[in-house]
Each structure stands twice: as C-alpha cells, then as structure tokens.
C-alpha positions in Angstrom: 0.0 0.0 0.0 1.4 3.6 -1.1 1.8 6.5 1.8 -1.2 8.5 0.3 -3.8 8.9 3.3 -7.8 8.5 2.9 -10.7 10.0 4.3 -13.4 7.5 4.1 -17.0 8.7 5.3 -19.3 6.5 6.8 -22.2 6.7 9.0 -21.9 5.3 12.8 -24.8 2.9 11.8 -24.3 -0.7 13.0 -24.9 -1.6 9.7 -21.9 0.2 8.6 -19.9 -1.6 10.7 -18.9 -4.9 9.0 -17.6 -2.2 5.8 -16.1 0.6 7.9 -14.9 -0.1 11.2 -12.1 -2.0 10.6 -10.7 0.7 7.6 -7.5 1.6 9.8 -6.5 -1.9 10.4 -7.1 -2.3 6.8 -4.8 0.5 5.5 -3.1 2.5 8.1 -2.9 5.6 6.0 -7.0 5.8 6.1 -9.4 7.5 8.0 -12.9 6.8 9.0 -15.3 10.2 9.0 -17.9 9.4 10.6 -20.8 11.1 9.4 -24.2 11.6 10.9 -26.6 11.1 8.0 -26.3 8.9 4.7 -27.5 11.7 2.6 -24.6 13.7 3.1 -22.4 11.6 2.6 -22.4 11.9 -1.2 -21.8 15.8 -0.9 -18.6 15.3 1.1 -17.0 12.9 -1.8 -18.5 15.1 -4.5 -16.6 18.4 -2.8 -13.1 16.2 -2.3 -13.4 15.8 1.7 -13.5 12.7 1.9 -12.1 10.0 -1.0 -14.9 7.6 -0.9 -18.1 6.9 1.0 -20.7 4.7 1.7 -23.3 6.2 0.0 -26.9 5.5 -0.4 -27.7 4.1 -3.8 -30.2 6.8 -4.9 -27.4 9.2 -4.8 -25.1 6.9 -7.0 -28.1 7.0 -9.5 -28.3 10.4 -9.6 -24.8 11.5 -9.6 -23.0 10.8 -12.6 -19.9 12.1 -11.1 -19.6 8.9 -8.8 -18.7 5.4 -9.5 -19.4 2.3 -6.9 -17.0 -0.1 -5.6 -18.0 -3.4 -7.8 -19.2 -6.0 -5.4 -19.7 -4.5 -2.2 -22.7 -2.6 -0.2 -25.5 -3.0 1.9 -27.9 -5.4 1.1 -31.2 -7.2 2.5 -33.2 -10.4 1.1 -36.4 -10.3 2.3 -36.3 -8.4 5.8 -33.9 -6.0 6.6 -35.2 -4.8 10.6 -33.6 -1.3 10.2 -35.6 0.6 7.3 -39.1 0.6 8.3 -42.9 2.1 7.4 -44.5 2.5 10.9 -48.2 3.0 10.8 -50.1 5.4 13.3 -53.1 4.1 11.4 -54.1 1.1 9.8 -52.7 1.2 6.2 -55.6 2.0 4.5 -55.7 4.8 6.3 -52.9 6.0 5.7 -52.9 9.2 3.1 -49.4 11.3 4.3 -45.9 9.5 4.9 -43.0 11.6 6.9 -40.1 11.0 5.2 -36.7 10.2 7.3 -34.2 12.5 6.3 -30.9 10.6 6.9 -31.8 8.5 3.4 -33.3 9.8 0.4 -33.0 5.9 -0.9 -35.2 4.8 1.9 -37.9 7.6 1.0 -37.6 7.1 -2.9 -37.8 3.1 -2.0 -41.1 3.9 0.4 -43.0 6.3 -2.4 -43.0 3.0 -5.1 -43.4 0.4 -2.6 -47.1 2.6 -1.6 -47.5 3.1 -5.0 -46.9 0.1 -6.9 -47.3 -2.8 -4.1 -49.6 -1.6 -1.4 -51.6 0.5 -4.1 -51.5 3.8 -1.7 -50.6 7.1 -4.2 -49.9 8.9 -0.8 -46.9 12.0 -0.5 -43.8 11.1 1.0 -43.4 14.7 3.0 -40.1 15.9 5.0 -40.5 15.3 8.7 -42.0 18.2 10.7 -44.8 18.9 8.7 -47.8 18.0 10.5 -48.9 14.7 12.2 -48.2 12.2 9.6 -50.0 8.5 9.6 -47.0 7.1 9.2 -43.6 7.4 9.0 -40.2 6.2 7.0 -37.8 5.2 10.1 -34.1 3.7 9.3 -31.2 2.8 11.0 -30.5 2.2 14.5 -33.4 4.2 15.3 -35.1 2.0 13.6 -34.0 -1.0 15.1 -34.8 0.1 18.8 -38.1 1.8 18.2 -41.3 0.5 20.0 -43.3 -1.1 17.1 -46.0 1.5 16.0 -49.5 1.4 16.8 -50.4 0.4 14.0 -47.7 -1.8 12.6 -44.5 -2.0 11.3 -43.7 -2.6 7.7 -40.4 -4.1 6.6 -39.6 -1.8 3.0 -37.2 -4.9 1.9 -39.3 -7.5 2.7 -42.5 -5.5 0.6 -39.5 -4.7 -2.2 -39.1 -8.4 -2.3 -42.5 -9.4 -2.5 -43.0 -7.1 -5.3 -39.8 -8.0 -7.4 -38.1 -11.7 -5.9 -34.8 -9.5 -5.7 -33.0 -8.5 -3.0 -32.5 -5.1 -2.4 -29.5 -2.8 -1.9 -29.5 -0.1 0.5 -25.5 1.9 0.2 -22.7 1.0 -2.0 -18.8 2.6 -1.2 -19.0 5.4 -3.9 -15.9 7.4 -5.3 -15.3 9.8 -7.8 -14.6 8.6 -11.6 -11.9 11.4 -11.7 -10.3 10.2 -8.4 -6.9 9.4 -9.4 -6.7 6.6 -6.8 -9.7 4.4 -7.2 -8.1 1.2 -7.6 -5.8 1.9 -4.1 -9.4 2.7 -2.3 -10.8 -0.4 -3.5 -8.5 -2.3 -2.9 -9.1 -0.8 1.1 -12.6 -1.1 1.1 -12.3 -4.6 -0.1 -9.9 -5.6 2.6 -11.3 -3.6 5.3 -14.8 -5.8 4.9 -12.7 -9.0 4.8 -11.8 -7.6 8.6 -15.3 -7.1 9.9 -16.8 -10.1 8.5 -14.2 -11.7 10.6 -15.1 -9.6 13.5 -19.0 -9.9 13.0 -19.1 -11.5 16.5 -17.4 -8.9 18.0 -19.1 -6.1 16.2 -22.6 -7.2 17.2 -21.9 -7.4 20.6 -20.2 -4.3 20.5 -23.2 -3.2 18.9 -25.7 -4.3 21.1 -24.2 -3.3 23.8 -24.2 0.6 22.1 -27.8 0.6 21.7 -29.5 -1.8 24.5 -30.3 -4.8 22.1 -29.8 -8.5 22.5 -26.8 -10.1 21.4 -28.0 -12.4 19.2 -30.6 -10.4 17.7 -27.7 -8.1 16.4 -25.8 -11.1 15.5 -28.9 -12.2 13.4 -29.0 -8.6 11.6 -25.5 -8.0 10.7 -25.3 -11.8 9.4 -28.7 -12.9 8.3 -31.1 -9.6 7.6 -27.8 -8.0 6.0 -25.2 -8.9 3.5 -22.4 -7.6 2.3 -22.1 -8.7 -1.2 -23.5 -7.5 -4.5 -23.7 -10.2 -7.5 -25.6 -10.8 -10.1 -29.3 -10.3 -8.2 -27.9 -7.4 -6.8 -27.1 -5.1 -10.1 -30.4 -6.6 -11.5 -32.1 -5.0 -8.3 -30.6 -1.5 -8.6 -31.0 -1.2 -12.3 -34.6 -1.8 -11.7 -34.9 0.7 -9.0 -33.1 3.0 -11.1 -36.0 2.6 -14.3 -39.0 2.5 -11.8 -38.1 5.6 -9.9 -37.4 7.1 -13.5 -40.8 6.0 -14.7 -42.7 7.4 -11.6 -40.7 10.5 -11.9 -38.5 10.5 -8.5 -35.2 10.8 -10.5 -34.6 11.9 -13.9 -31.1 10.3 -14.9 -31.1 6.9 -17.1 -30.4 3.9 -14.9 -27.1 3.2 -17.2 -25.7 6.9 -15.8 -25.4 5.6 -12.5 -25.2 2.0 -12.1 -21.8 1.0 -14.3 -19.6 -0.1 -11.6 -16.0 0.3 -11.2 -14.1 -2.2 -13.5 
C-alpha cells in the first residue's frame, strides 16, 4: 500500500460496521469520517473531503460524477429490521408519509413500494410537517423503536414481494476522476474481509451501544444483511433506477449511474 492517506465517510450505523470499522486496520494511511446522516455523505465525496463513502444508492443513480466499488454494499433479502414504514393508522388509512431524512433511498424506496405494491398514491413529506400517519424510520433508530401502533412494515421484505430480488441499501462510492480508485478499493475490499471476521465482536459491540440483545444483532448483521452485491444485486438497482425514472422521483437513465468500477 502507497503512503497517500484517505478520508473515508461513513455513518456510525451498525450496519456500517462490518464495511467501515475496521478501515484503519485495513490500511493505516486511512481515515474513518464518521458522518451523521447517509445523505450527506455523497456531498462530502463530490466536494473532495472525503475520498470515498458509503453512500446511499439513490445518490449513486443520480450522480454521474460517482462510480461504486464493484461488489460491495449493503444489502437485504427479504427483511432488513432497520428501514421501516411504521403506521399510526391502519394502512388503508394511511394518506401522508413523513419522510426520514438521513436517506433519500429509503424515502424514494417507500414512495414505489405505496404506489406500486400496497396501491396507496400517498406523499412522502419531510418530517416536521404536521402529524403524519406514518412514517419512514431507518437505522439504528429503527432497530430500537417500540413497534408503531399500527404496525411495522419491513420496505425490503415489501421490495421483495414485489420484485423476488434483493434489495441494496448503500454502495462505497468514489469519484470517476479520483486518481486513486483502484488503491481505495483495494481498502474497502480488505477492510470488509476484517469485519466479516469480527462480526461476532461487532454485534456485541453493537448491542451493547444501543441496549439490544446479542443475538438479535448477531442475526441482523449476518442474516437480515449482507455484504455482497452479485448478479441479483445489479439486476435490483438497475430496476430501481428505471421504476423511480418512470414514476418521476429521478430523472437520470439507470445506465448513468449503475456502471460499476471495472
């Protein structure tokens, strides 16, 4: 590995872990900024402060400017326990959706899910505005919320139901001009090597964090979640990419943002 150092933004989001935490073991030259929302994330690789990031995979669609890391994000088969529709009312009740605004993905993901699957044209609205019937939660906040009063609704399980392809939350995303790509992925490769090793370790580490049982992160970071993207995987983001084109929610060409780094 060369002497160049890395800034590599992430979000502290056990999900992240497995891809992130283990970076400076990886390459001793790199740097972990830890973010505190997804959807910036992309802004701090497009403005050079940080050389990569995990990004969520709207923003990769929509920014020409980034490339992915080929083989590697954040993925769920069927549930995924940490990006969540929770109901105040019974669905069918439901006519106005708070958006979360850590994850534009997560939102974009929610709007054709009540569209096309649960057959509810309701607005995804930013949080704050009003008392919503329900709401997009993510993350860790997700993960430790009561269940809401109405229930919960798993967005990768519905995605799956809909299409019988997994779904994929955040890719590592780097800049085509970035002289260094192949050095980062090389990194980013290695450093999730690390944390699937450590997955034991990081779940309890985990768990302990935010008041969850041991096994029930265990479960999420090795069951709910994985690491890889294959063959099911592109086919899932390229078709995210043309419905969210042909419901209007982005206005770039799937082929603009999924060609992955070769």
């Amino acid at each position: 590995m060369d002497s160049t150092h890395y800034d590599i933004a992430a979000t502290p989001y056990a999900n992240s872990m497995p891809l992130a935490q283990f970076i400076p073991q990886a390459c001793p030259q790199a740097t972990v900024l830890w973010g505190t929302a997804p959807a910036q994330l992309a802004e701090r690789v497009l403005q050079g402060t940080a050389d990569a990031g995990l990004v969520p995979v709207i923003e990769l669609l929509t920014r020409p400017e980034l490339t992915m890391v080929e083989g590697v994000g954040i993925c769920a088969r069927r549930q995924v326990l940490s990006v969540l529709l929770k109901c105040r009312v019974p669905l069918a009740q439901v006519r106005c959706v708070a958006a979360d605004p850590a994850s534009r993905t997560s939102n974009a993901l929610a709007r054709l899910l009540l569209r096309r699957h649960l057959k509810r044209d309701v607005p995804v609205v930013p949080a704050g505005n009003g008392k919503p019937d329900a709401a997009v939660v993510i993350g860790d906040r997700a993960l430790t919320a009561p269940p809401a009063p109405a229930g919960d609704y798993d967005l990768a399980e519905l995605w799956w139901r809909m299409t019988g392809l997994p779904f994929v939350f955040a890719v590592w995303a780097i800049r085509r001009d970035h002289p260094f790509r192949s050095e980062l992925t090389t990194i980013l490769l290695a450093a999730r090597r690390l944390g699937m090793d450590a997955v034991e370790q990081i779940a309890g580490e985990q768990a302990r964090k935010l008041g969850l049982d041991a096994a029930f992160c265990r479960h999420y970071l090795t069951k709910a979640i994985h690491y890889e993207i294959g063959d099911e995987e592109q086919r899932a983001i390229t078709l995210f990419s043309r419905l969210l084109v042909e419901d209007g929610l982005i206005a770039l060409p799937a082929a603009m943002g999924t060609e992955v780094q070769q």
